[in-house]
Each structure stands twice: as C-alpha cells, then as structure tokens.
N, C-alpha and C positions, 0 to 999 in steps of 0.2 A: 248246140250249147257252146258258148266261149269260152276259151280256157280261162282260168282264173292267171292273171296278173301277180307274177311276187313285187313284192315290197323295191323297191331302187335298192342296191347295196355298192354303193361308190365307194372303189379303195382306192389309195394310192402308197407308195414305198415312205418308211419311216427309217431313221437310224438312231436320232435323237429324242426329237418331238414326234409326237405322233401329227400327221399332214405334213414335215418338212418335205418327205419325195428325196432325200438322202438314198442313194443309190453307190455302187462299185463297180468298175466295167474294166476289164484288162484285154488287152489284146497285143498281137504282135508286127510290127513293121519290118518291110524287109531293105531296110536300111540301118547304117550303122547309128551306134547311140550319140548322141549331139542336142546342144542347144536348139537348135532348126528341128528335128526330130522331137522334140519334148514340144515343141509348140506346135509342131506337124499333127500330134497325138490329142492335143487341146482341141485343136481346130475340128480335126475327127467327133471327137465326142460333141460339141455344139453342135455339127449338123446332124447329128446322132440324135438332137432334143436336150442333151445335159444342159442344166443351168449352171453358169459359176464352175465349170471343172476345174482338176486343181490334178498336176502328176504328182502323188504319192510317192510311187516308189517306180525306179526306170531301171534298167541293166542291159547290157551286152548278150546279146544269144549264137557269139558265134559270127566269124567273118560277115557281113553285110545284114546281119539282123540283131535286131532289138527289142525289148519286151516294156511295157509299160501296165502300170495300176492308176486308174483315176478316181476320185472322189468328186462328186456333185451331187447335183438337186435335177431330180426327173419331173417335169411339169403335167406330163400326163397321168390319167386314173382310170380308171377302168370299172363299170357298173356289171358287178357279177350277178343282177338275176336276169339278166339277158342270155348269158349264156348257156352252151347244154356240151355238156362232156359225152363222150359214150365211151360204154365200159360194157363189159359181157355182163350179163342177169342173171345171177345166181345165188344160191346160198351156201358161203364157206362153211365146209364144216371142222373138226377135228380129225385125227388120225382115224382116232377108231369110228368115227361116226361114219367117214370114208368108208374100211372097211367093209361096216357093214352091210351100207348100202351098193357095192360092188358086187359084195356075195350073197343079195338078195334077189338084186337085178341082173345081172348077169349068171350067177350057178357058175362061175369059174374065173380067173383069174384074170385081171386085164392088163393088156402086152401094151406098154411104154417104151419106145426108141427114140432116144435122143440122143441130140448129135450138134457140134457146130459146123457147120458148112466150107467148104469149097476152102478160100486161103486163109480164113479167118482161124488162126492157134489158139483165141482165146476160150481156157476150161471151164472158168470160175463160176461164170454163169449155169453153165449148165450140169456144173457137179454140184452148185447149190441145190438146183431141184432135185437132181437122179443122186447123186451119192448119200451111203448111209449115212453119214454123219450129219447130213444136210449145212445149215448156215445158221445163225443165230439164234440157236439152242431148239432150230425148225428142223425135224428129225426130214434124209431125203426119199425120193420114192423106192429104194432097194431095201427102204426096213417096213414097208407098209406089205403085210403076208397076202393080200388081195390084187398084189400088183406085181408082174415081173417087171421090170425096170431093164434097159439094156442100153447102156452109153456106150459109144461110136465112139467117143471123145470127139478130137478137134481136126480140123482140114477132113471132113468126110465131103466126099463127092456124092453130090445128090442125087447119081443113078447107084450108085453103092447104096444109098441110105435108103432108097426107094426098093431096091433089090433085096435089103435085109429084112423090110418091111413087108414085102410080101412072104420072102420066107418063114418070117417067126408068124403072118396071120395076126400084125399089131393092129391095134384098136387104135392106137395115140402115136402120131409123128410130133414130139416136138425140138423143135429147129432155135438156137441161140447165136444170136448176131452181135458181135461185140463192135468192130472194125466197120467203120462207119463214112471211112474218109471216101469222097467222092460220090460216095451215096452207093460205093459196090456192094452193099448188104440190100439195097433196093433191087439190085440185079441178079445177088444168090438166091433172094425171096424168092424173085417173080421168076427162075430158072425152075425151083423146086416145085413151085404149083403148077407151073409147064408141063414141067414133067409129069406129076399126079398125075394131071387131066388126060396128056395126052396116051397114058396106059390104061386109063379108066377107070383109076385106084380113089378118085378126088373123092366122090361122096360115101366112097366105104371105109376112112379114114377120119380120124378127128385133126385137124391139122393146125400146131401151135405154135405160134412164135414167141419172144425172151428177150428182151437185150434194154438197153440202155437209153437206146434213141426211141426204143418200140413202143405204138400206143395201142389200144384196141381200135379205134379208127382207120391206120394206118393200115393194119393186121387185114382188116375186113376189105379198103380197097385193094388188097394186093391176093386176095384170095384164101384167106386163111380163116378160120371159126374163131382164135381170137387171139389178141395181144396182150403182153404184160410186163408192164418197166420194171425201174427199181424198188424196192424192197414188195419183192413177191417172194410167198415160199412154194413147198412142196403142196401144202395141204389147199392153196389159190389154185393151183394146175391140176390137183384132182377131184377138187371138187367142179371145177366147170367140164372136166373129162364126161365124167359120171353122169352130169348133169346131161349133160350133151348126147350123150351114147343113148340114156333113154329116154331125149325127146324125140331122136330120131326112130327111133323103136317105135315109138306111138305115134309117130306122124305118118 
C-alpha cells in the first residue's frame, strides 16, 4: 500500500510582505572595520544567495575584527511536506501524572544523575531540568517525590559520572552540552557513550542528552536514547524516562 502524499506546503522568509524572502544575517570578519570590509561583507552575503544586501549596522570587535548585520531578500523556499523531523515518541505528561506512573511501574523511586560534562562550566541547562525551582514556572526533577534527582553540576568527568552512576544504581544519565565550539561536545558525547559501552552499563541505563545545538536525531547517531533542545522542561525528560524504562521492561 503507498503512503499517502501531503499536500505541497512551499515557504519562504517574509519581513514585510508576505513572499518578499526579507531575511537578517550577521556575522564577523577578521579584519578591521573599513569601506573594503562593508563591501567584503556585501559580496559574502550574494554568494551566500542574499538578493539586494544592504550593511545595517557594522562596528569594530577589537584589534583586527569586525562585526557586521545585513539586510536582504533570500530567493530560496523550502516545501515542508517533504520533510520528516525525528523527535522521541511519547506522551508528555504532568508532574503528577509523572509520578504516578513511576510509582506504578517501577514500586520505587527513579535515580536521575545529571551532570554537564568534561570542560563545559555551563549550569543553566541542566539546573533547569534537575533543580527545584526548575525554569519557567516548570517545577525541576528534585521536587517530583517519585524521583531522586542528583546534579554533578558542571566540568564533571565522565568516568566520575559513570562511577556515580553505578553507585547510586541510576536508571537516567542525563548529560548537558552547552560549549559547542569546534564541535568538542561531539567529542564529550561520543567519550561518554564509550565509556557506557565499554563497562557494559549502556543498555542498563537511559541515556540522555540537553543542550542548545542538540537534536533527537543527533542524540540517536551518537548513541544516546534521546535528544532535547531549547525550550524543554523537567516533565519532556521524565516523561520519555518513564516511557522508556517500561518499554524496555516489556521488550
């Protein structure tokens, strides 16, 4: 049987008109700011695709660099019923609905270790999910009574994080990447799921990722059960926990 066909859904960027393709693009040269530089930055954006670029706004960043904002018309569009996202399969629930079903299916409390990894200091992320207070009025996993929650905080080394994990007997590793430059969060990842494996902890663990640049796609090549960008909360990561805990139960 063939799949059914959606509809064509052709977009493209607006700022004024809807169709103009009015776009903003800023980036920075490592050169100083100058006449020759503002056209340097033109020229950039055209072979970029801009129509009509135009520099906004230009400024100085400091001995031999320069910062620039451009405004144009993007000529390209993009037919969204081609495409296919992937995202974990689940159903968000509430706090308490959480709950409940933790202490239905499990009979005891489920062990959450999170931590950000290796050089990366940044907290924010990962006190949004683990700390009580959580983040936009999203209570975090330290106030859900069916969960113990246990933050590492920041620069945790992932044989420490692995070693805490086996101590506490956690159900849920999850891992927040903020520090993105060079792609060394591709390298903390693929260290950490190294390591699972190669102690033999990978399929007795839920193993989750967090950050900025993170997608569920991403999550899954690099070895992890799943990914989640920005604006996730506490009750997004426990409810695919839970979920997850007992499909593998019943699988």
């Amino acid at each position: 049987m063939s799949e059914m066909k959606l509809p064509e859904q052709w977009v493209k960027p607006y700022g004024d008109t809807l169709g103009d393709g009015r776009v903003q693009l800023s980036f920075t040269l490592p050169v100083a700011l100058s006449d020759t530089s503002k056209e340097g930055a033109k020229r950039l954006a055209l072979m970029m695709g801009m129509e009509e670029p135009a520099v906004t706004h230009a400024e100085d960043m400091g001995i031999g660099f320069s910062f620039y904002v451009l405004y144009g018309q993007c000529k390209h569009q993009v037919d969204l019923s081609t495409l296919q996202v992937a995202k974990p399969e689940y159903e968000v629930l509430d706090k308490d609905g959480i709950n409940q079903k933790i202490a239905a299916s499990m009979g005891r409390r489920m062990v959450v270790i999170g931590a950000t990894i290796e050089t990366d200091a940044h907290t924010v992320g990962i006190d949004a999910i683990m700390n009580m207070k959580g983040y936009n009025g999203h209570k975090g996993l330290e106030s859900y009574h069916e969960i113990r929650a246990i933050n590492m905080g920041a620069q945790v080394d992932s044989e420490e994080l692995i070693s805490r994990a086996i101590e506490e007997k956690a159900d849920v590793i999850l891992v927040s990447q903020v520090v993105t430059q060079k792609n060394i969060h591709l390298d903390n990842l693929t260290k950490l799921a190294d390591l699972l494996e190669a102690e033999g902890l990978r399929d007795k663990v839920i193993l989750i990722v967090g950050g900025p640049r993170i997608s569920h796609e991403l999550a899954k090549e690099l070895g992890y059960d799943a990914g989640f960008g920005t604006k996730t909360y506490a009750e997004d990561v426990a409810s695919f926990a839970i979920n997850e805990w007992i499909k593998r139960k019943v699988s």
